[in-house]
VOGU-3710 file (C-alpha; in Angstrom, 3 decimals, decimal comma):
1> xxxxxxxxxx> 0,000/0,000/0,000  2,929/2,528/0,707  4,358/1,670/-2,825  1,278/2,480/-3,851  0,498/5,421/-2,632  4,125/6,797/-3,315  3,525/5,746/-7,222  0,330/8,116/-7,026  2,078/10,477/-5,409  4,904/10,693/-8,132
11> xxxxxxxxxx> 1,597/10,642/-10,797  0,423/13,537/-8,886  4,014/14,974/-9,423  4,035/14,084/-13,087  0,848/16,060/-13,809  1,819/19,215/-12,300  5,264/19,100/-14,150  3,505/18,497/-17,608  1,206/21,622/-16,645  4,173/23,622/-16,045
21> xxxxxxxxxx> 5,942/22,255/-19,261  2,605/23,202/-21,399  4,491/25,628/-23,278  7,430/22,967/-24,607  4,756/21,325/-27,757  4,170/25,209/-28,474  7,884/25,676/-29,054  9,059/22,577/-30,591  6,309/23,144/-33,720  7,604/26,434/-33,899
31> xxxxxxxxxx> 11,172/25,581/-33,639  10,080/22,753/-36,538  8,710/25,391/-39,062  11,899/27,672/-38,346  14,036/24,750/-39,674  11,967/23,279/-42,395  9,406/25,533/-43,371  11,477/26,177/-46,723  10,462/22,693/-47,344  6,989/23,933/-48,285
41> xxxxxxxxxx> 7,993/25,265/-51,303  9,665/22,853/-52,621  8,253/20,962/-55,957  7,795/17,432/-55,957  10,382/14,655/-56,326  10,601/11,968/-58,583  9,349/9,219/-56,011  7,018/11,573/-54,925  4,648/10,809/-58,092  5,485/6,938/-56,766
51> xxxxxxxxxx> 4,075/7,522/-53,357  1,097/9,534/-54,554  0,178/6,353/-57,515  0,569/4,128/-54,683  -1,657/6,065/-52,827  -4,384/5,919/-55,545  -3,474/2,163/-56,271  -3,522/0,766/-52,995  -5,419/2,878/-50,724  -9,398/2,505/-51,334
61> xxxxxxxxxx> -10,830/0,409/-48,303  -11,383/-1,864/-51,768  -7,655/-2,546/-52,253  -6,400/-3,161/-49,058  -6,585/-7,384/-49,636  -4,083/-6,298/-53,186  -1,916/-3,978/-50,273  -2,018/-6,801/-47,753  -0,788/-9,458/-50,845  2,237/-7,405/-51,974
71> xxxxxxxxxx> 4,999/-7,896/-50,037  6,992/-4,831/-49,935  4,199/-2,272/-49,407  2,340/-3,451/-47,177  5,235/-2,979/-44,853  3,852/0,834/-45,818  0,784/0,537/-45,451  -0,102/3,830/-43,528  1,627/5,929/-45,442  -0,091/4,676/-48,857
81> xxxxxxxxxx> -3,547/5,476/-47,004  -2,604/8,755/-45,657  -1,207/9,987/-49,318  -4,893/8,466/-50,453  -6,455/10,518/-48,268  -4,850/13,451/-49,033  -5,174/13,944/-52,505  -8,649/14,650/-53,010  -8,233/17,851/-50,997  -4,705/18,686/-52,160
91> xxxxxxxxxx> -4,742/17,746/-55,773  -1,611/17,341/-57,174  -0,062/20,640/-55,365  3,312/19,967/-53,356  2,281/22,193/-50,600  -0,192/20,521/-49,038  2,058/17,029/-49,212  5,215/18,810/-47,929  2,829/20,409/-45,263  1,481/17,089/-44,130
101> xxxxxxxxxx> 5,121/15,823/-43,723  6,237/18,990/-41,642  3,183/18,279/-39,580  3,907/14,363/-39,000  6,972/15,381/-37,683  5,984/18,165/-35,162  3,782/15,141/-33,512  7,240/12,820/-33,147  8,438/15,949/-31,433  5,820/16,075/-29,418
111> xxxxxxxxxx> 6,119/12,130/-28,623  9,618/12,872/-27,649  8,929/15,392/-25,130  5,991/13,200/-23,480  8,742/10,570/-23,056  8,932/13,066/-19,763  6,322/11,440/-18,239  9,195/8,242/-17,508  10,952/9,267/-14,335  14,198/7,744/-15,567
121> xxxxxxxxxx> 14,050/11,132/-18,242  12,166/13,365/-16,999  10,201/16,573/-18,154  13,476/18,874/-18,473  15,475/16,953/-20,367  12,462/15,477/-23,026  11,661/19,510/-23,316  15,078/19,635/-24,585  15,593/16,216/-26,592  11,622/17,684/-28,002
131> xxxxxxxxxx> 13,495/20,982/-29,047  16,627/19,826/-30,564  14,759/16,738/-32,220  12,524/19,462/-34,105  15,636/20,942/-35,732  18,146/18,272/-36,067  19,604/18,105/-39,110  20,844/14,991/-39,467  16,978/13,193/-40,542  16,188/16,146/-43,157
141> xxxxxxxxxx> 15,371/13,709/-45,506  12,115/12,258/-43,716  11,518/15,305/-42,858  11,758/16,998/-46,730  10,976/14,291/-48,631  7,418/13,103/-48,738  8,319/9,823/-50,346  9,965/9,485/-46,598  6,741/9,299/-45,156  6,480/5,847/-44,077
151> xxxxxxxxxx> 9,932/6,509/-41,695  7,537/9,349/-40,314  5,076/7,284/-39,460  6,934/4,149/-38,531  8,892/6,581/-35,853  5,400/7,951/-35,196  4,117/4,969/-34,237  7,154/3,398/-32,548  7,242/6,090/-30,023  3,663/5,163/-29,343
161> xxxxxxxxxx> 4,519/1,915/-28,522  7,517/3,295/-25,792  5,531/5,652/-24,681  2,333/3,183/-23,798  4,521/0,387/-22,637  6,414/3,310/-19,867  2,877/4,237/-18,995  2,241/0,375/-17,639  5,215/1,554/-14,934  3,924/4,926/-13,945
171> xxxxxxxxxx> 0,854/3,992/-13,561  0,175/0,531/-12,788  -3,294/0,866/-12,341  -3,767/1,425/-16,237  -0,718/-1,023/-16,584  -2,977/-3,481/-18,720  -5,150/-1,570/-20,835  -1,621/0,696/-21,851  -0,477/-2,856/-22,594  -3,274/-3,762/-25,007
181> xxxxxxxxxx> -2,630/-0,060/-26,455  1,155/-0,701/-26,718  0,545/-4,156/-28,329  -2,004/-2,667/-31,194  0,053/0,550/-31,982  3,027/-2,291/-32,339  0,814/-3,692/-35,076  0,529/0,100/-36,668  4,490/0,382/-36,561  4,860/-2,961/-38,642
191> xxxxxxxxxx> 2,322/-1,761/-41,366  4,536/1,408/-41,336  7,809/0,365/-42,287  10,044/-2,839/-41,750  12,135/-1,438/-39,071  8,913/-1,073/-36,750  10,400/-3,885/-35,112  13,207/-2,234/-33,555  10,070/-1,655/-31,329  10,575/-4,365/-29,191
201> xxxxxxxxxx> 14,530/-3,789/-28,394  13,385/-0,302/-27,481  10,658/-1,924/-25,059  13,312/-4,760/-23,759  15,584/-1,336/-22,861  12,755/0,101/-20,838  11,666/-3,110/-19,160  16,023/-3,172/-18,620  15,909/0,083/-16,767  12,870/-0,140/-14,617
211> xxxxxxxxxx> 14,526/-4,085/-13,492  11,462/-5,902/-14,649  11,644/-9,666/-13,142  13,192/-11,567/-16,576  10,554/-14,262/-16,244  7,736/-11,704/-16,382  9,437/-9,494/-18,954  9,920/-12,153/-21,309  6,049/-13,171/-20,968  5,287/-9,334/-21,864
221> xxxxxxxxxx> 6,991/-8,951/-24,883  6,634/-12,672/-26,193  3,543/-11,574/-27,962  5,612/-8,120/-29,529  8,289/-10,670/-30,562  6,207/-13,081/-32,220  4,428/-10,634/-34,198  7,878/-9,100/-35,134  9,217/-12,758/-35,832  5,861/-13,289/-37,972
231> xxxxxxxxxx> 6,391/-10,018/-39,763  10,058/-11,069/-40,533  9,084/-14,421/-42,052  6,143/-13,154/-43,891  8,291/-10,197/-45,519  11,098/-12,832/-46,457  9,371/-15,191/-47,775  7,455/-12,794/-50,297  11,401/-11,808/-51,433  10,527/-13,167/-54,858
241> xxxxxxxxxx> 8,088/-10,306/-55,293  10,260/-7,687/-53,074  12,150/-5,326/-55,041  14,444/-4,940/-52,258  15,447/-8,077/-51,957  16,274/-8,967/-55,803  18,066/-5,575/-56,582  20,856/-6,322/-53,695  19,340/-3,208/-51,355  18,902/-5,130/-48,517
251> xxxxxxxxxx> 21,136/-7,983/-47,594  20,892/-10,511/-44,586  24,796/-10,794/-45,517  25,725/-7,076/-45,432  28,450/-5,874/-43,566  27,013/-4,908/-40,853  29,921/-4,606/-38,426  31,399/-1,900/-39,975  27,912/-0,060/-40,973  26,647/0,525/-37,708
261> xxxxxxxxxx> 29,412/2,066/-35,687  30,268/4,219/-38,989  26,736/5,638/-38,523  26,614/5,866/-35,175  29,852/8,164/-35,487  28,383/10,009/-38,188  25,439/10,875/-35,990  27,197/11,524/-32,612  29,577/14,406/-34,285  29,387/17,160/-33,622
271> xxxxxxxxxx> 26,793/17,773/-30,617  26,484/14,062/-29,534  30,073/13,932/-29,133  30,275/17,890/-27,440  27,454/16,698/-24,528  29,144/13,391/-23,689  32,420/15,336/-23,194  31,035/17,999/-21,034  28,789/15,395/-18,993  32,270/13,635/-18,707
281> xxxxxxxxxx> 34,385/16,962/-17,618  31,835/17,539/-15,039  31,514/13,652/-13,901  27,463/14,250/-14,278  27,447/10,441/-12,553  23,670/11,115/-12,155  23,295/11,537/-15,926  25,105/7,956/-16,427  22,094/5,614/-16,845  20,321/8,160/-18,990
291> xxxxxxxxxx> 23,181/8,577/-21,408  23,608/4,802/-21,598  20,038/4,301/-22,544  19,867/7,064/-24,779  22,974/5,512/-26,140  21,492/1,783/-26,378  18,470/3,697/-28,144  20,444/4,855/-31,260  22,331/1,264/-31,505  18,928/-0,718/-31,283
301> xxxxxxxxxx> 17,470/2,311/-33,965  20,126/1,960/-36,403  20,483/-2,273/-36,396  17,649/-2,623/-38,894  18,957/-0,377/-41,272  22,759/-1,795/-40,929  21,611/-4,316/-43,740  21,180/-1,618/-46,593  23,855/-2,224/-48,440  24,181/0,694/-50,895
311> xxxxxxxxxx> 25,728/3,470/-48,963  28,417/2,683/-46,317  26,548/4,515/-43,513  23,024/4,698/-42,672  21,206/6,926/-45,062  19,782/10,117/-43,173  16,110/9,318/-43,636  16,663/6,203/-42,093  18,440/7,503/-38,996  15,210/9,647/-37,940
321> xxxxxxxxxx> 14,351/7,067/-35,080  18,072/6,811/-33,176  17,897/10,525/-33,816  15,543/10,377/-30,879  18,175/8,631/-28,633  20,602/10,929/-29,818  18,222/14,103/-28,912  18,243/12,466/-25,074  22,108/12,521/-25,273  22,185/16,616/-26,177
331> xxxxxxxxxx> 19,331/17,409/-23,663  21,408/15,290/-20,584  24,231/17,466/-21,664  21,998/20,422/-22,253  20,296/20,413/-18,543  23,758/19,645/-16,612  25,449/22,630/-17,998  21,690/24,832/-17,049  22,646/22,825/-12,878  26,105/23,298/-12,953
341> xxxxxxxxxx> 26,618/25,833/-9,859  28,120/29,906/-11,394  26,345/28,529/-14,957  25,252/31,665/-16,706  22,136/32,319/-18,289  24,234/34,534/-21,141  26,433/31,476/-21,598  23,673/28,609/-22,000  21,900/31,361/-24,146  24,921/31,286/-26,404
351> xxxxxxxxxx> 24,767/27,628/-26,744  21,232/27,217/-27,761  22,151/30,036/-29,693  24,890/27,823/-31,424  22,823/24,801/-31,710  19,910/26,264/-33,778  22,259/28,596/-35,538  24,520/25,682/-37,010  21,456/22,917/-37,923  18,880/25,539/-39,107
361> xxxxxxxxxx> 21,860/27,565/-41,492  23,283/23,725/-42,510  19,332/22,887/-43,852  18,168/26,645/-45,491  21,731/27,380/-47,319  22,945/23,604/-47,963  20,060/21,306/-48,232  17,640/23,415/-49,265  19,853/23,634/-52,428  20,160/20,193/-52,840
371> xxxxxxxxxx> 16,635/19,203/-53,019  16,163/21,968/-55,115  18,513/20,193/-57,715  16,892/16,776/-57,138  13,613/18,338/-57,926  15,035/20,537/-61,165  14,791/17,664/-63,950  11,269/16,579/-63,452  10,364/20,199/-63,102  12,249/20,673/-66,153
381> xxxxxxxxxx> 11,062/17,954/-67,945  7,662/18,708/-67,781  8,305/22,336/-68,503  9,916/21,006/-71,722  7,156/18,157/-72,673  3,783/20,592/-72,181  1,951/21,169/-75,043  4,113/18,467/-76,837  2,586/14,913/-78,091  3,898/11,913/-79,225
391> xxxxxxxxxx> 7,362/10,137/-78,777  9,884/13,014/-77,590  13,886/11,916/-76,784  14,876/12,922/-73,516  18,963/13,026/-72,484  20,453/12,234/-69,341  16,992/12,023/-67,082  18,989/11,315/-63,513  16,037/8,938/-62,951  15,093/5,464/-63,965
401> xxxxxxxxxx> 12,659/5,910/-67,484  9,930/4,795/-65,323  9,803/7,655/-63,008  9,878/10,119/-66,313  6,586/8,110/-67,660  4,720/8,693/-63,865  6,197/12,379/-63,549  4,662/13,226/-67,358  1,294/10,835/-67,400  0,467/12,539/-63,845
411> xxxxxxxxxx> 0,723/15,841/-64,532  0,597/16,386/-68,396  -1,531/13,100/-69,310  -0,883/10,110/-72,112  -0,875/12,616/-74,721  3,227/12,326/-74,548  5,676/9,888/-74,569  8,876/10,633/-73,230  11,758/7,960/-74,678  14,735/8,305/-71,525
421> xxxxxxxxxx> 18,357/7,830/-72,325  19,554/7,892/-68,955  23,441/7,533/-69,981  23,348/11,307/-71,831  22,621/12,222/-75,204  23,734/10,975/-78,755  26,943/12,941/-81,008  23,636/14,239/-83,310  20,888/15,027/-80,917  17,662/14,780/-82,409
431> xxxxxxxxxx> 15,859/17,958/-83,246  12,915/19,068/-80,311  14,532/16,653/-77,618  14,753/17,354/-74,216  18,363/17,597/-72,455  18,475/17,697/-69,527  22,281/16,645/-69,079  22,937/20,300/-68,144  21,075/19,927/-64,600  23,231/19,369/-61,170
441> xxxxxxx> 21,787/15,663/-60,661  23,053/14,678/-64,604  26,445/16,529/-64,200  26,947/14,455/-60,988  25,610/11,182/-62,440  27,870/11,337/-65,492  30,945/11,844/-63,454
//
């Protein structure tokens, strides 16, 4: 009864602090527009026009049993419904789609700061970890690029999960309907994207923290790891059918060993690696456990994607979940330089200062350039083709020929045919072809 009554004592305690902390969502959405609103302008992408035919493919109520039989999107399942939904009140018009993004990812913010509500992080460092998560950097590209969606959602729904299964421990008179909860937003995660089940190492990690009995733990998540086991077989043995599996993009044989602590590096510089040295300078020993398990959070986050075997390092989309572990690392740093005794209020407003000023100017001047030129030849391209018909020869088209046919049949109709040579262009280029070999993505292709 005295545990008890201390547990509703600390709820008590938990309420009041997330009343005080009211004003942290408020922030983080506008600290999320400050770094990405330029995203809103941007035109679409190439596998934007992919997600948006998916969407009209796959996601009627009526099409769900073709989603459910293909083996590689139904792993993306919520994303194909949400783009379904949104077209027929946003057209074909990039705002709207770039908006819903921006918006997707102001919720995982939020998720991030109402990982406050675990004692073992508390509400000032997940008001941190919320703020620096909503400008990071490092995952522009599920932020920018709507094709990114499902890691949006799959993150989305993965903190769910967490954030259900830490309510069972704060408070356990809830403890099993937040398990049911936890159990069917697990099932959410795995229609989002494959790596949904890096769900369950992230609730092992909790249940490792708050010394769950083993016995009992391992009866909990039994049913999270049989779904993820089921998901696992189900997804491998459709390989046949799995684009991903026959082109070589993911590989049960990739070198994973030297793939994950590359990207873990990559993500820890620069202000990872600048809060684990101060926290060590000023022997924060309190701040130990939280570190560790912010730490364990990336590693578990990035294991899925150690399999991709086309870039060395974890691609940034793809890092957009351990970014959450590494947000916990910045805020532990973040709060023991705000406790540590003489600690200035001019000097910790130079660092966030620092810390918006270097990831906000890195995504407007850099990035924001970049996905400019990766939107420039199918902008150009159908600049070129409208009012055209018939066969027309297109040069060095950055993308496969398939993307060029969905670009031009979605927003200029059948009435052209664009022929893709995606090498460059001929010694006599034919009269009224398109070349685009004079664009940033060709230049960089054909080097």
């Amino acid at each position: 009864m005295a545990g008890l009554s201390i547990r509703e004592t600390d709820a008590g305690l938990q309420r009041k602090w997330l009343c005080r902390w009211l004003w942290v969502p408020v922030l983080a959405a506008l600290l999320s527009f400050a770094a990405y609103g330029w995203a809103l302008r941007l035109p679409f992408l190439a596998d934007d026009y992919l997600q948006i035919a998916l969407g009209r493919q796959y996601g009627p109520p009526g099409s769900w049993a073709a989603l459910a039989a293909d083996p590689l999107y139904r792993c993306r399942a919520t994303s194909i419904v949400l783009t379904w939904l949104t077209e027929p009140w946003a057209g074909l018009q990039p705002l709207w789609y770039n908006l819903t993004s921006l918006l997707v990812h102001v919720m995982n913010a939020w998720l991030v700061f109402s990982l406050g509500v675990w004692r073992r992080i508390g509400w000032r460092v997940s008001s941190a970890a919320a703020c620096f998560f909503a400008i990071y950097e490092g995952h522009q590209e599920a932020v920018v690029w709507y094709a990114a969606l499902p890691e949006l959602l799959v993150v989305f729904f993965v903190l769910a999960c967490v954030l259900l299964w830490i309510l069972r421990y704060e408070f356990p008179r809830r403890a099993r309907l937040c398990y049911g909860a936890s159990l069917a937003v697990f099932l959410l995660a795995l229609a989002s994207k494959e790596s949904g089940v890096a769900a369950v190492g992230l609730l092992a990690l909790v249940a490792l923290r708050e010394k769950e009995e083993w016995r009992r733990c391992a009866k909990l998540l039994a049913p999270f790891a049989f779904l993820a086991l089921l998901y696992f077989v189900a997804d491998f043995a459709g390989g046949s059918q799995n684009q991903h599996y026959s082109d070589g993009t993911f590989s049960l044989f990739a070198p994973f060993w030297t793939t994950l602590p590359r990207s873990f590096a990559r993500m820890i510089w620069v202000w990872g690696l600048v809060s684990l040295v101060a926290l060590s300078i000023w022997r924060a020993r309190s701040r130990v456990p939280l570190v560790a398990t912010a730490v364990c959070w990336m590693v578990v986050s990035l294991f899925p994607y150690s399999f991709l075997t086309y870039m060395p390092v974890v691609p940034s989309r793809h890092t957009y979940l351990a970014g959450v572990g590494l947000s916990l690392v910045v805020a532990a740093g973040f709060v023991a330089l705000r406790e540590q005794p003489g600690s200035r209020r001019s000097i910790v407003a130079a660092v966030v200062l620092l810390i918006f000023a270097h990831n906000t100017s890195y995504l407007w001047i850099r990035k924001q350039r970049q996905f400019i030129e990766r939107a420039e030849p199918t902008e150009l391209l159908v600049e070129n083709l409208r009012d055209r018909q018939g066969p027309v020869e297109v040069y060095c088209f950055p993308y496969p020929p398939n993307a060029a046919d969905l670009v031009v049949s979605m927003r200029l109709g059948s009435q052209v045919q664009p022929r893709v040579a995606v090498m460059g262009r001929p010694a006599v280029p034919l009269d009224g072809a398109v070349d685009l070999c004079g664009t940033a993505l060709a230049r960089a292709a054909m080097r």
